[in-house]
N, C-alpha and C positions, 0 to 999 in steps of 0.2 A: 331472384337474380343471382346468378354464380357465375363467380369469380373464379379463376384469370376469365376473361371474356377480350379474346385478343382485339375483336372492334371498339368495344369502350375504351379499354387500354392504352389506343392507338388514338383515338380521342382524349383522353386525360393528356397524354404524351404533349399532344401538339397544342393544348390548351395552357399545361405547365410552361410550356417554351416561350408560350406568345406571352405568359407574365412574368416569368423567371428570368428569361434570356440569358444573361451570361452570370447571373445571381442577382439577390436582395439586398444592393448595396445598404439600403438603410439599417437592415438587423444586422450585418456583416459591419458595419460601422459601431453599432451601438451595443454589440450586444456578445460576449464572450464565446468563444467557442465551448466552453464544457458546460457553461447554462443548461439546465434541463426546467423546464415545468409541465405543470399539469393545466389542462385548458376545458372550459366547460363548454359545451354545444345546447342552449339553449331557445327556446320560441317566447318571441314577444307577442306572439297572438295566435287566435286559437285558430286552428285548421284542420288539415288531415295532410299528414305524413309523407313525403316518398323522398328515395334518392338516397337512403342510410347506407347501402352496401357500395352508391358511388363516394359518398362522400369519405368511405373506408378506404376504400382504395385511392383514392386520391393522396391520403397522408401514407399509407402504405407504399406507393409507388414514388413520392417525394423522401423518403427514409425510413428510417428503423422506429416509426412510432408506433405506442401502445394504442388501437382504439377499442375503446367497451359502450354496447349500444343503450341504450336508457328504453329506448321506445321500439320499434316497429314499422315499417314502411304500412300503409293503410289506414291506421290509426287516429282515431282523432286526440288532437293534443289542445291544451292549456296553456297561459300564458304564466310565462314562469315557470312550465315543467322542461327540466332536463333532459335534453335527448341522448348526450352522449357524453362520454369524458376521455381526453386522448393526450397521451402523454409521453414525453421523450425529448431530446436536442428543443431548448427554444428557437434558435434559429431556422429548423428544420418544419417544428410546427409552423411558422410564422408565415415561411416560403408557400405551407398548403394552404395555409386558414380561407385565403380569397376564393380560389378556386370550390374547396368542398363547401363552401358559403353560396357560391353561384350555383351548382347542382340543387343541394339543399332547399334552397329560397325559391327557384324557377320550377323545380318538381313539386314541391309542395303544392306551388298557389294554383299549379294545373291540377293536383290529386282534390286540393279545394274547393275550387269550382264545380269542378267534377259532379263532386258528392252535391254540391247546391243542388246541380241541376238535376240528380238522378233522385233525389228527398223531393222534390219539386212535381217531379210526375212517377212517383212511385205507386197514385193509387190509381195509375192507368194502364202499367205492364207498357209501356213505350220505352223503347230502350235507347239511350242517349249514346252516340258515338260520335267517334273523331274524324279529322278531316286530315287530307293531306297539306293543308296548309301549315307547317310547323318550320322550328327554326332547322336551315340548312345544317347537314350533321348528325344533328340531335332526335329525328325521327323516332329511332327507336325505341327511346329515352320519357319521349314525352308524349310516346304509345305509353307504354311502362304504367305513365305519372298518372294515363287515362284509367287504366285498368285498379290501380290501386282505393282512387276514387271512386269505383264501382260503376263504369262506365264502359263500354265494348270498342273494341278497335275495329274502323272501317279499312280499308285497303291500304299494304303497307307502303306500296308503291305503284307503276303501272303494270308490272311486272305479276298481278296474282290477281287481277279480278279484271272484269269487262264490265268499266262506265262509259256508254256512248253519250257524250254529252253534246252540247249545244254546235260546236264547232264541228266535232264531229260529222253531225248531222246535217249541216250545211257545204262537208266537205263531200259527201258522198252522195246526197241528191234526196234525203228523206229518208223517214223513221222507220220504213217498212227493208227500205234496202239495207239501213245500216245494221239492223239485227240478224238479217239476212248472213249477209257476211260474218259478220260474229259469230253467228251459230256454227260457221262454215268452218268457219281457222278454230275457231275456241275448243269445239269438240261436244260433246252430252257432258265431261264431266264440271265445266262453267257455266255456273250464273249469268245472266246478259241481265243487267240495269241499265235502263234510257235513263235521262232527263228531259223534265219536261217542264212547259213555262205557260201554259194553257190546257184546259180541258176538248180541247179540239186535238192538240198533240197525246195526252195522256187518250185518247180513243182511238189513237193510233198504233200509240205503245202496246195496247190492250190487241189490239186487234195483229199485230207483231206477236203475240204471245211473251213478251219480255216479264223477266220472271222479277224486276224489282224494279219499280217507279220512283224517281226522285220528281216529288212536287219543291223544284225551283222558284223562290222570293214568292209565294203565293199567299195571298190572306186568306186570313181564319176561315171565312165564308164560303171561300173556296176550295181550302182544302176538304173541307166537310163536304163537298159537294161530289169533290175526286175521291174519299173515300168510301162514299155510296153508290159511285158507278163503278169503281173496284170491284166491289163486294164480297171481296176475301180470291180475287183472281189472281192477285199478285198481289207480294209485299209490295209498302208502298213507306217512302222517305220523306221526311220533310226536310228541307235545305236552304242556307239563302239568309246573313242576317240576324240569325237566330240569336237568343240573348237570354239573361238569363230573368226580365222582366216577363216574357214572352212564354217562356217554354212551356209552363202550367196550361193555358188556355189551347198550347200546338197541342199538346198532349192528349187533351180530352177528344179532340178533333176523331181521333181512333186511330191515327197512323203508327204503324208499326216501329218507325226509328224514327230520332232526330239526329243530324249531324250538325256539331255544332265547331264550324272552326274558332271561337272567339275562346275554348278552350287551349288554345296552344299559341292563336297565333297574337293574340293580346293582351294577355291574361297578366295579373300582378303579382310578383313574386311574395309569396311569404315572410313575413319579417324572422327573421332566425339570427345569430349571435351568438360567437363566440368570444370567451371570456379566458383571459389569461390567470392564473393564481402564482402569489410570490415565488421565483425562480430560485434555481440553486446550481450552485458551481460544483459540477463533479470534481472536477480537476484541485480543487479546494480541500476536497474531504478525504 
């Protein structure tokens, strides 16, 4: 991730304002102007890593503090190991700490999950991706947190890939037309994925020549059933629900992806914490 990245930036910005607003009356109360301390960035439970270079910038763009990283965005961490130490103006840390805590803690427990799921069906070659369900904003962010966790990014927006899905297909009259047309606007150089919600439609898709099948909220028995009338004709997705109870048994099915939106869109933050160490009054010394 490299920094300045004038879109994050523009998001820290407006993230600082909605907690800072006109300043920290409580540290600006309590707490000297020429205080300096050193602050520790620690994990209360084990996971895997992301979000270290936002949470850099974060104190970076709130003032003049020192940050030095302990760990690695990827990484799987321990509870009790130090990820980071950042130091300068107490008031100043004080203003970031919420903020680079909220990147931190919400990156992480997506790069965490993540990896659950991708260790989970690692000895089936099924590659586990994301969904566009993620928080308004923060898309790109917590693509990022997917990929860190070893996990692949599906479509970053509507804007770079052709999903004809359900709607779709009731808007234009069936599954033969709607690829039709897609082929038509999209060009040779896009992909066309249908969805599908039955083996009566995935023989449609099939017969559409669509180069990527999403089997939609389907069971196991089923999908097994859609991956044998595939037969390597087209990639083929599993979608719909997916959890991380589940994934093991989608996996074996033979499908080539799972998209799982419960990676971003409900996922639990990472416990992480930062620690203040006794301050010191420049202005003193």
């Amino acid at each position: 991730m490299i920094f300045p990245n004038p879109t994050i930036d523009r998001q820290i910005q407006w993230a600082l304002a909605e907690d800072i607003g006109s300043g920290d009356i409580t540290s600006e109360a309590l707490i000297p102007a020429g205080d300096c301390s050193r602050g520790k960035i620690w994990a209360k439970e084990e996971g895997v890593l992301a979000g270290v270079p936002v949470a850099e910038r974060v104190f970076q763009l709130v003032g003049k503090l020192d940050f030095q990283a302990k760990a690695r965005d990827g990484q799987k961490i321990e509870p009790g190991q130090t990820l980071a130490w950042v130091e300068g103006s107490t008031i100043t840390l004080l203003k970031a700490e919420r903020l680079a805590l909220n990147f931190l803690q919400r990156l992480s427990g997506i790069a965490t999950q993540t990896r659950q799921a991708v260790e989970l069906t690692a000895s089936t070659g099924a590659r586990i991706v994301d969904t566009r369900k993620t928080t308004p904003l923060w898309r790109w962010l917590e693509k990022y947190a997917v990929r860190q966790g070893g996990g692949f990014n599906h479509r970053l927006g509507l804007y770079d890939a052709i999903l004809i899905k359900d709607n779709h297909i009731r808007a234009v009259g069936g599954i033969e037309k709607a690829v039709k047309r897609a082929r038509e606007r999209g060009g040779h150089t896009l992909k066309v994925e249908v969805e599908v919600s039955s083996l009566t439609q995935l023989e449609e898709a099939l017969a559409a020549n669509a180069d990527i099948i999403m089997l939609d909220n389907m069971e196991i028995a089923e999908m097994e059933q859609a991956v044998r009338l595939v037969n390597g004709r087209a990639l083929i997705e599993a979608s719909g629900g997916i959890t991380l109870d589940r994934v093991a048994a989608i996996s074996r099915t033979g499908v080539d992806l799972i998209s799982m939106g419960s990676l971003t869109h409900s996922v639990r933050a990472l416990d992480i914490s930062l620690d203040l160490g006794e301050s010191k009054n420049l202005e003193k010394n």
